[in-house]
C-alpha positions in Angstrom: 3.5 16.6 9.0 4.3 14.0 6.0 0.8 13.8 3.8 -0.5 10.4 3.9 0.6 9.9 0.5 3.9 10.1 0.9 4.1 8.0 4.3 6.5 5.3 4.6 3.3 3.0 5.5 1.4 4.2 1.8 4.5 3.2 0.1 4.7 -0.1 1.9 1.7 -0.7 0.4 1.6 0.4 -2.9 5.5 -1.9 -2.7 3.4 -5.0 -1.8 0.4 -4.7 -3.9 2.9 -4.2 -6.9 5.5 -7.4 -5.8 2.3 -9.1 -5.8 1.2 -8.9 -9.0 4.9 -9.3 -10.1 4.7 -12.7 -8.5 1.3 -13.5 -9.7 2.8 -12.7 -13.0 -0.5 -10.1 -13.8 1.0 -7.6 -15.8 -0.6 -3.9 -15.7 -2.2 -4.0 -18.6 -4.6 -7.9 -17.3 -4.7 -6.1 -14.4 -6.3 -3.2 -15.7 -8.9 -4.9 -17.8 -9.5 -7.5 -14.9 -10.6 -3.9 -12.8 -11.8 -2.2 -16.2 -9.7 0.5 -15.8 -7.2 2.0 -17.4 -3.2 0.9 -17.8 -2.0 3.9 -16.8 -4.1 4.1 -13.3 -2.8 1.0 -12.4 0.8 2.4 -13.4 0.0 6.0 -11.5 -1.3 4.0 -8.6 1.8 2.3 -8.0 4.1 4.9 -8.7 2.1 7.0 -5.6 1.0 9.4 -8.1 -2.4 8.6 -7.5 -4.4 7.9 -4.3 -6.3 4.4 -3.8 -9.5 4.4 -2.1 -10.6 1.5 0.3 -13.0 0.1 -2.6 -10.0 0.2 -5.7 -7.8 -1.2 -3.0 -10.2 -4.4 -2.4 -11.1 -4.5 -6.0 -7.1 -4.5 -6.5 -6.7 -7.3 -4.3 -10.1 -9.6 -6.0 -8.7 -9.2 -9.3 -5.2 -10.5 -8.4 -7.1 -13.5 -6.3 -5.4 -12.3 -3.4 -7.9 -12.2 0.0 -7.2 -8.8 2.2 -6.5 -10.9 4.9 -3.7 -12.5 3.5 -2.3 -8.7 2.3 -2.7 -7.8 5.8 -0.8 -10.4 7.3 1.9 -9.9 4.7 1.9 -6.3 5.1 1.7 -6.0 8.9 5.3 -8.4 8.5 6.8 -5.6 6.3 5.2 -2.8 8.7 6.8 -4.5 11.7 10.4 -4.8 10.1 10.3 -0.9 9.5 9.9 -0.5 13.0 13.5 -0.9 13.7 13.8 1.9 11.5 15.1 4.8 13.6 13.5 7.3 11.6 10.1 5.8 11.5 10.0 5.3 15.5 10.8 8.7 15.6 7.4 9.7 13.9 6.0 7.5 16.0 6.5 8.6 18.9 5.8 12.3 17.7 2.7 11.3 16.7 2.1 9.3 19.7 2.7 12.6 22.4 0.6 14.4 20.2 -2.0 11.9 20.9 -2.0 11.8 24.6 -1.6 15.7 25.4 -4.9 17.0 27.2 
């Protein structure tokens, strides 16, 4: 079973919540001081090396402006193009059967 923090679907996020701030033009460092945290949890975060909780993520997404539900929608478009993915429908429909055995 993949750990959660190596799924395709993490990384898609931690991808978008980085090209955001890339196109926001926040570097790390603003970023970091706009969530009063450090540089280098901002860097470990999106690298994968570090796990972001619910609250981090939304406090991610208010300090670049950004409102979840516009992340959402973007992300559910980058989540739906993976699904032509072969690989990824395969885990998919893994983790589906295991779902729906009695």
């Amino acid at each position: 079973m993949t750990k959660p923090l190596n799924s395709e679907n993490y990384k898609a996020i931690l991808r978008l919540l980085r090209e955001m701030r890339e196109e926001l033009e926040v570097s790390q460092i603003v970023l970091s001081e706009r969530m009063d945290v450090t540089q280098t949890f901002i860097s470990k975060c999106e690298r994968g090396d570090r796990r972001i909780d619910v609250l981090e993520f939304l406090t991610w997404l208010d300090a670049l402006g950004v409102p979840a539900e516009a992340f959402i929608s973007r992300l559910n478009r980058v989540v739906q193009i993976g699904k032509g993915n072969p690989e990824l429908r395969q885990r998919r429909s893994v983790h589906k059967n295991r779902n729906t055995r009695s």
